[in-house]
C-alpha positions as CSV (number, residue, x, y, z in Angstrom):
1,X,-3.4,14.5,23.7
2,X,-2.5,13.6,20.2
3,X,1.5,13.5,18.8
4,X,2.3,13.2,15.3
5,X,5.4,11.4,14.2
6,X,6.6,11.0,10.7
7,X,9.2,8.3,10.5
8,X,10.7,6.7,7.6
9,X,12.5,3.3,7.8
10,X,14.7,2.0,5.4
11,X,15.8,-1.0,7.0
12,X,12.1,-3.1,7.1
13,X,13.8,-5.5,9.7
14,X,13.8,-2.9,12.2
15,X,10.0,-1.7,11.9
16,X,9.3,-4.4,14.4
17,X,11.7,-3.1,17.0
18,X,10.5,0.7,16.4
19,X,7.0,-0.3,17.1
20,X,7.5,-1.8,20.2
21,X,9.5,0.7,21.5
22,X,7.0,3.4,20.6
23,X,4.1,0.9,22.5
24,X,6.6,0.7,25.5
25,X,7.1,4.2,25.7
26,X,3.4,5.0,26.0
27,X,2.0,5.6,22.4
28,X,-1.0,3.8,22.4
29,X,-2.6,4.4,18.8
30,X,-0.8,3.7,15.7
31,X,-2.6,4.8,12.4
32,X,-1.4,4.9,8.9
33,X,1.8,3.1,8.5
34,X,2.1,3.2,5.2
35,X,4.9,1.1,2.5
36,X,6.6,2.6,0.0
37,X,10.1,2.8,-2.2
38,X,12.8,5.3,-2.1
39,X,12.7,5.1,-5.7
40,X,9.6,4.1,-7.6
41,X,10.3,5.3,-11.0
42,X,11.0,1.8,-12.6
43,X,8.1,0.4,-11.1
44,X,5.5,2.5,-12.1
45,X,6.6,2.2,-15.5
46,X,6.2,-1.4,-15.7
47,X,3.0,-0.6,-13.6
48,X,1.7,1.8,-16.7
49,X,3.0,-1.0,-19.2
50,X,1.2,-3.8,-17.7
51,X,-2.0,-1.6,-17.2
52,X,-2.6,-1.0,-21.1
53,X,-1.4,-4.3,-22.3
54,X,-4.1,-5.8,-19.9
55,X,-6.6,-2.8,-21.4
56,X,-5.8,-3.7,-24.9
57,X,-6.7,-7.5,-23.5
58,X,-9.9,-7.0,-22.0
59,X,-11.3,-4.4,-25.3
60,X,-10.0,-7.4,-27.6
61,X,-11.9,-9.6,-25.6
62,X,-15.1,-7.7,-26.2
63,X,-14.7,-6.7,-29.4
64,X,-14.5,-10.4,-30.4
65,X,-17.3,-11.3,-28.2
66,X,-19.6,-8.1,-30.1
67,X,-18.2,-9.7,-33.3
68,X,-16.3,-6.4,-34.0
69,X,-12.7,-5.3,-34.6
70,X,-10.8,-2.9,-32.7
71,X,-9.5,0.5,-34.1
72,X,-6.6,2.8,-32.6
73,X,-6.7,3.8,-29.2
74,X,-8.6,6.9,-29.1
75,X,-7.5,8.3,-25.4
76,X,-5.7,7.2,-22.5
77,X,-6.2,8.7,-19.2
78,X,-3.6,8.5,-16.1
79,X,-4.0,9.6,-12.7
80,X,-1.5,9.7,-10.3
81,X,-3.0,9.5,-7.0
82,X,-1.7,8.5,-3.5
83,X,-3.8,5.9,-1.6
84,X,-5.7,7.2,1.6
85,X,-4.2,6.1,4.9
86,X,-6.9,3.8,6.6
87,X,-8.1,5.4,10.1
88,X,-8.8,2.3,12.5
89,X,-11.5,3.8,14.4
90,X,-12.6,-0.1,15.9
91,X,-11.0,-1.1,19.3
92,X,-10.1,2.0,20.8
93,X,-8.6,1.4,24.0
94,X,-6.9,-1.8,22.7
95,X,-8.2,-5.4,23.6
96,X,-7.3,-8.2,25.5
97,X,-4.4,-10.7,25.6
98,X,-1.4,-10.8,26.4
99,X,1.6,-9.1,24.7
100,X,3.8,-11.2,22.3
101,X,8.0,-11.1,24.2
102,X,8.9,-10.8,19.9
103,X,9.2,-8.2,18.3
104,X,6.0,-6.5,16.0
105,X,5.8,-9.2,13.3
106,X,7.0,-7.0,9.7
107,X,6.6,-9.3,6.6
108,X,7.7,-7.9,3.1
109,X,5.8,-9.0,0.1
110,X,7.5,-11.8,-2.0
């Protein structure tokens, strides 16, 4: 029997504690936790900034390695796309060791 649970944690401390109280209270595959922010907006607009200054890089870069000299920008294209949650289909049925007594081990990128 399969459950699905959507659960969204704003406090990334606590992941730790929620996934080992779903393990203890029988949930025995996990699949697609995925990370994201409340509010992205500012983020992807330094994303999109950074993406064509390093595009206007790398074409300068061959233009001077052709020997040629760059125009205007002729098209841009943007897609926004979410990534695809990775399926672990390896290990079903868990393996062996023994359980850590800490918490799930959550650590947020620097």
């Amino acid at each position: 029997m399969d459950n699905t649970v959507s659960v969204t944690v704003r406090k990334l401390e606590d992941l730790g504690d929620l996934l080992d109280s779903a393990v203890a209270s029988g949930a025995n595959n996990i699949n697609s936790i995925q990370f994201d922010v409340a509010d992205k907006t500012e983020a992807l607009k330094e994303a999109r900034a950074a993406a064509v200054k390093d595009a206007k890089a790398q074409a300068q870069e061959l233009a001077d390695t052709a020997g040629v000299k760059l125009g205007d920008i002729q098209t841009i294209s943007f897609y926004d796309t979410l990534p695809v949650p990775y399926a672990n289909t390896f290990g079903k049925g868990g393996g062996g060791g023994a359980a850590e007594a800490a918490a799930v081990p959550i650590q947020p990128a620097s």
